[in-house]
Structure formats: C-alpha cells, structure tokens
C-alpha positions, 0 to 999 in steps of 0.5 A: 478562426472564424470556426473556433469562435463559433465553438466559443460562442455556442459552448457559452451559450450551451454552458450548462450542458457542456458542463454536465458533458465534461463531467461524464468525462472527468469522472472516468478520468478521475478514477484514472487518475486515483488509481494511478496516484494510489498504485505510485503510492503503494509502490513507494511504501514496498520499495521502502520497505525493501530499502528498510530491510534490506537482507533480514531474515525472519524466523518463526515455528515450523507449521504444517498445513492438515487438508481437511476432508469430508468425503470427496468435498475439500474443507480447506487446510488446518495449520498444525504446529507449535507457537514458540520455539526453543530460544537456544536454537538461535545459536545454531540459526546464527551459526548456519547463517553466518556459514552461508554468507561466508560461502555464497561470498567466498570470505574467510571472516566470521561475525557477518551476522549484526544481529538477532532479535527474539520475541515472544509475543504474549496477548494478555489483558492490561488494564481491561483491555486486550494488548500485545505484550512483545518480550524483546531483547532491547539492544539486539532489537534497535540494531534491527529496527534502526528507524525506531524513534523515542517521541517521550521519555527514553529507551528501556535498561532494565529487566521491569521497563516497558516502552510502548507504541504510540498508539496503545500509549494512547488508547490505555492513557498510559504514559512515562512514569507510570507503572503496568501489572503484567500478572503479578510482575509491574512494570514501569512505563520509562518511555513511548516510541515515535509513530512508525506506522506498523504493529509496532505502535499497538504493542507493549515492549518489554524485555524478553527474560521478565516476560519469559518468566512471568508467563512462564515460558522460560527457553522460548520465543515465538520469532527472531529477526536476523539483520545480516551485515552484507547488503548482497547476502543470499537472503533467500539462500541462507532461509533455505539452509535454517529451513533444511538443517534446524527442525522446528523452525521456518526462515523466510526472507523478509524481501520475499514477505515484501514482493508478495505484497507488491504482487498484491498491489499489482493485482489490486491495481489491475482490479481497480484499472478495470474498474477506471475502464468501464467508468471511461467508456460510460464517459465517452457514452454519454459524450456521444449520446449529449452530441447527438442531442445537440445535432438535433437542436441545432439542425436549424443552425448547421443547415443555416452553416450550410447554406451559407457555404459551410462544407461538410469538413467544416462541420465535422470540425466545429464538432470535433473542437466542441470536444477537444473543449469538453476534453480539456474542462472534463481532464482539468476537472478528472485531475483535481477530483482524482487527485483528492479522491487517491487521498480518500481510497488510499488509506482504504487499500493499504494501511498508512499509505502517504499518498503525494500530490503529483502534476505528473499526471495532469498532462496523461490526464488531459491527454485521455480525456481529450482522446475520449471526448474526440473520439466520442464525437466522431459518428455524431460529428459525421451525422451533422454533416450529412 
C-alpha cells in the first residue's frame, strides 16, 4: 500500500508529464478504437443491405471488355456494349427465372417471381442542372423498394407525374405542385420520396413509358431488378441460366454486389488496422523513452528508496504501476477520442454510414493500453533497478 502511495504521489507531482505520456498511448488507442467503431459500422449497413434485398436479382445490357494494346505495353481494357436493351425480353428473363425456382425448389406452382421493375435511365438537363431522369414502372417498383417512404405530398398515378428524391427536391427548389419540362413533355411534381440514403434521392422518377417516348427510346430499358418470392432462392443460380440463355443481357445477384462490398470493408479495414498498429507501437515508444527520463530525474530518489531498504522487485513495481496508471488515463482517453473520431472518418469511408456509440470497446480499450504502457515499462523499470 505504502508502495502505491508512492506512485500516487509522484504521478501528482509529475502530472504534466504523465499527462503527455498517456496521450502518446490514447493516440494509438484511439485509432484502435475509430477503426473498430467505423469496421462494426460498415458491416451493419452490408448485412442491412443484404436483409433488404434478400434474393433480387439485377439485370443490365451485356458488356465486354477490349484489351487494349500498344505493342507489348497492356493500356487496360474498354467496355464494349450497348446502354439499353430491349424491354420485351423481360418476358423471357421472368419465365427462365420462374423455371429456376421451380427446379432448385422442386415445386410445381408458377408465379414465383413478385416482381420486375425496368428502368431506363436518361441523364438530361432540367432546369440548368445536370439530373438523372429514371423512367420506372411505379407499381412494380414499390414492390421491390418496399422501404421507400413518401415525406410530402403522394405516390406518382399517372403517365405526366414525377416524384423525386429528397435531395434533388432540394438542390432544384422544386417541390409538390410544380410542373418540370422533360424536353418538350412537362410534368408535374405530385410528391418527394423519404431519405433513403441511396441514388434514390438524386433522381428524378418518372414513368417508364413518358420518358420512353419522350427520348425516344420506345422498347427500351437500361436495368431490371427482379424480387423473387422465396427467401431461399438460388439467386446465383438463376443469374447463371438469364446469363446463358437470353443474349444481351447480364444478371447478377444483388447479394453478390453486396459481399463484394464487404470484401471491400474488409480490406479497408486491414488497411486502417495497420495504420492504428504503427501509431500503437510510436505510443509504447514514447512510453519508454518518457520513463527512461524519468529514471534519470529521479536517480536520487530511488537511491534514497534503496538505502532505506527498498529491493529491487520493489522498484521495478513502483514503475510498472506508474504505467498501469498511464494505461488506464491513456485507455479512457483513447476511448472517447476514438469514439468521436469514428464519427468524423466514418462518413469518409462509406457514403451514409450510421456510426453508433458503443461501450463495448471501452473495456478492449483499456485493456490495450494498460498491455502497451506495461509492457513499455518493462526495460525502463529493470533500469532503475539496477
């Protein structure tokens, strides 16, 4: 006990310095901590995503890639194919589709398919500004986006009604009851869609036949998304069969879109771990080279300590607690400031990421920082000693 006042008593003395010692640990510990927080995060929103979608699938024009070559030096590759493709072979995509489910799932009954949303995407100028015009089919498309939301007026009914996202609502200072001109077509403004995070709120959505005709590109859809009814649909499975027996076109499930962007989180996540790494193991420097300074002021005082009768276990403990100390201010500290920072580098990583404050980590916090500080102290403990 007398020991540990000791400790108190010196580390009350020397606060300053045992302040800025504690801080090269918070800093390392802090990077821990943000990345862990922001790596939680971005997983969250994946497995959301995959919640969300479920077994949809996506269908878009056929590309190829063109290697191109200068001699022997490789340029990269071009993407060759067409932007839309012709909307009647959803017919053919919903029948092969439907097939699948009833094969994998060894069932008899037809309809398995909810629903099939095309949409033709038109980048066009309204109102000076650049926007995206996504004709859709506006029942087909609720059934697939059911999370959508209307925050003013109400869904679109007829062919001359538009909806927006909330965000291009505001950037144009266009809202409910006010009329757009599509080229020559207007249209009218009868309701804004609920923040959804996404695309979603920078386009303008209007239905798929008036924008069709008014681009002329009647027969034509630059996408389908396709929602299947059974939650164990071979997703996978049934992109493979769209892919090999209706030319122009490439399915890919929306599940795979989402794991490679977890695949993406993941080595981001390793990226910024090593980073937190090399920051930890700066801190633990300047732990060591702060308690060698402090060996040296305070030569007199342990060689009073051991004429007095201290041993030598004795003084290497007064050190070691000296760290625990900085470990426990550097891990409270690392926390919070952690804590904040996942908030601020969060956003930067992943587009709308919710980042949650979580005390899960305030226990592996501390925990690192007093292992850090300790085993800092170690050879400058063993040198007051001798």
């Amino acid at each position: 006990m007398k020991l540990l006042q000791v400790v108190f008593k010196d580390a009350a003395r020397r606060k300053r310095r045992v302040l800025y010692t504690a801080l090269g640990v918070a800093i390392g510990v802090a990077a821990f901590v943000a990345v862990l927080t922001v790596a939680q995060a971005g997983e969250d929103k994946v497995y959301a995503e995959l919640d969300k979608y479920g077994p949809n699938l996506m269908v878009t024009p056929a590309v190829s890639d063109l290697d191109l070559q200068l001699g022997d030096l490789r340029l990269g590759t071009l993407a060759i194919g067409d932007n839309y493709f012709a909307e009647d072979k959803l017919l053919e995509i919903r029948r092969i589709a439907d097939g699948a489910i009833r094969e994998a799932l060894n069932i008899q009954d037809e309809g398995n398919i909810a629903a099939i949303a095309p949409k033709l995407y038109i980048d066009t100028e309204v109102q000076g500004a650049s926007v995206m015009v996504v004709g859709f089919d506006p029942e087909q498309e609720r059934l697939i986006k059911t999370w959508w939301t209307v925050s003013e007026g109400r869904y679109t009914e007829g062919p001359d009604e538009a909806v927006l996202g909330t965000t291009i609502s505001k950037s144009l200072d266009v809202g409910v009851g006010d009329t757009i001109l599509l080229g020559e077509q207007g249209v009218t403004v009868v309701g804004v869609l609920g923040e959804t995070g996404s695309n979603d709120d920078y386009h303008m959505f209007v239905p798929l036949e008036t924008v069709q005709r008014t681009f002329a590109k009647e027969g034509l859809v630059s996408a389908a998304d396709i929602r299947a009814l059974c939650s164990a649909c071979p997703a996978e499975d049934i992109a493979g069969m769209i892919n090999e027996d209706v030319p122009g076109v490439r399915a890919v499930a929306v599940r795979q879109i989402a794991e490679t962007e977890m695949n993406l989180v993941t080595k981001v996540n390793r990226f910024m771990l090593t980073l937190a790494s090399i920051t930890l193991v700066v801190g633990a420097f300047g732990v060591v080279n702060t308690m060698i300074s402090s060996v040296h002021e305070r030569i007199r005082d342990i060689g009073i300590m051991k004429a007095v009768g201290a041993s030598r276990r004795q003084i290497v403990r007064m050190f070691v607690y000296e760290a625990i100390g900085v470990g426990v201010v550097g891990g409270i500290l690392g926390y919070l400031a952690g804590t904040l920072l996942s908030y601020v580098i969060g956003p930067l990583i992943f587009d709308d990421l919710a980042v949650a404050y979580d005390l899960q980590y305030l226990l592996p916090a501390l925990g690192l920082a007093i292992l850090v500080a300790a085993a800092a102290s170690v050879y400058p403990a063993f040198r007051a000693s001798q």
